[in-house]
C-alpha positions in Angstrom: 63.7 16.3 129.5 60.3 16.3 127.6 62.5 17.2 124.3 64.5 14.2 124.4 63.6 10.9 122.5 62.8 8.5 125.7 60.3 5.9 126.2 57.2 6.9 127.9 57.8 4.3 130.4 60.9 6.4 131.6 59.3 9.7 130.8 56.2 8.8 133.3 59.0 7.9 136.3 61.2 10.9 135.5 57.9 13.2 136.1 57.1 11.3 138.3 60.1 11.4 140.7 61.0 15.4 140.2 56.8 16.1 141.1 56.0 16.7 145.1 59.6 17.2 145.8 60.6 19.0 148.5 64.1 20.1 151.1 64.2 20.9 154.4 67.4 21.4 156.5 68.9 19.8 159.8 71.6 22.5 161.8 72.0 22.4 165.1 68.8 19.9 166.4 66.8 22.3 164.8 64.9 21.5 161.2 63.7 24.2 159.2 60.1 23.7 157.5 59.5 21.4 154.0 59.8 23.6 151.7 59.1 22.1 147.7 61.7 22.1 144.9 60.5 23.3 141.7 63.6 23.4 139.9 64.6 19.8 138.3 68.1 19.3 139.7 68.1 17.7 143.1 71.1 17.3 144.8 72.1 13.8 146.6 70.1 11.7 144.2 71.1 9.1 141.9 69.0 11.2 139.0 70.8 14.9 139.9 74.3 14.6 137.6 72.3 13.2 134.7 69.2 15.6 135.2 71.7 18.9 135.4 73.6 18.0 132.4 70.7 17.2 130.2 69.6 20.6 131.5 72.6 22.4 130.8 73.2 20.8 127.4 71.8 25.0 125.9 74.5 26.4 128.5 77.6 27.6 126.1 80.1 29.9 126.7 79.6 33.9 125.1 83.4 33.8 124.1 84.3 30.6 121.1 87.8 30.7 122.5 86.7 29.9 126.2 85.5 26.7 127.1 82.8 25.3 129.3 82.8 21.9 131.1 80.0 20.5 133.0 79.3 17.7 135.6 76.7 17.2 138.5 75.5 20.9 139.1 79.0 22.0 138.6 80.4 24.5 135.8 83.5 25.5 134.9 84.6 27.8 132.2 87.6 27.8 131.0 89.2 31.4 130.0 92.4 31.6 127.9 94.6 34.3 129.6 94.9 36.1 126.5 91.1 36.4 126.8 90.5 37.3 130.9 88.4 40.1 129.5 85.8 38.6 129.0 85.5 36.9 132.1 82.4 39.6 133.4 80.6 38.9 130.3 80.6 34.7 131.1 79.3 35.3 134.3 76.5 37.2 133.2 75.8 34.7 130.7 75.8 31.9 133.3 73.3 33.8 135.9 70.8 34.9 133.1 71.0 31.6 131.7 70.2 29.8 135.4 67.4 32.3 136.1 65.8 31.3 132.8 65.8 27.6 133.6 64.7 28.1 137.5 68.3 28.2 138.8 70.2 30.9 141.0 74.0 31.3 139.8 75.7 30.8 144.0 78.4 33.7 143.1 80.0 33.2 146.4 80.8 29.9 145.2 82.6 31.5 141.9 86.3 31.4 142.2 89.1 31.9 139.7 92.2 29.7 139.1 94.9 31.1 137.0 97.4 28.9 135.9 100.6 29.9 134.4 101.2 27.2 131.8 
């Protein structure tokens, strides 16, 4: 967010809100310890859609046929089926590109959707 052309006014409470964040979890009457969010993308707040798509604005598909669409913290890439291929090689390119901005690709919530129009 520091690249893009905002007044310091906005700049100041954007820092300001992701700094001191932190996420603990509530299962069963039992809460787990506060643990703090370093990554910029919290989930459940008014800021998180905006925040990961400013973020992911560098995230483009490996393949110029396929197609990438993002809103929230969601991501979907669209693969033509003449292309399925390269399907392993988006993947990658998604998980090295999350681990270099401070963000874990959840594989086990990866599926695949064919379509057979």
């Amino acid at each position: 967010m520091a690249l893009l052309d905002i007044h310091d006014v906005a700049y100041n409470w954007l820092v300001d809100f992701f700094v001191g964040y932190g996420h603990c979890t509530r299962y069963g009457g039992t809460t787990s310890t506060v643990l703090d969010i370093s990554a910029s993308i919290i989930q459940g707040s008014a800021i998180g859609p905006a925040s990961y798509v400013v973020n992911a604005a560098d995230l483009t598909t490996v393949t110029p046929v396929n197609a990438i669409f993002k809103y929230a913290d969601d991501t979907y890439i669209v693969i033509p089926a003449r292309n399925t291929q390269s399907k392993g090689n988006e993947l990658d390119n998604v998980s090295k590109w999350a681990l270099v901005n401070n963000l874990q690709l959840n594989k086990a919530k990866c599926v695949e959707i064919a379509s057979m129009h």
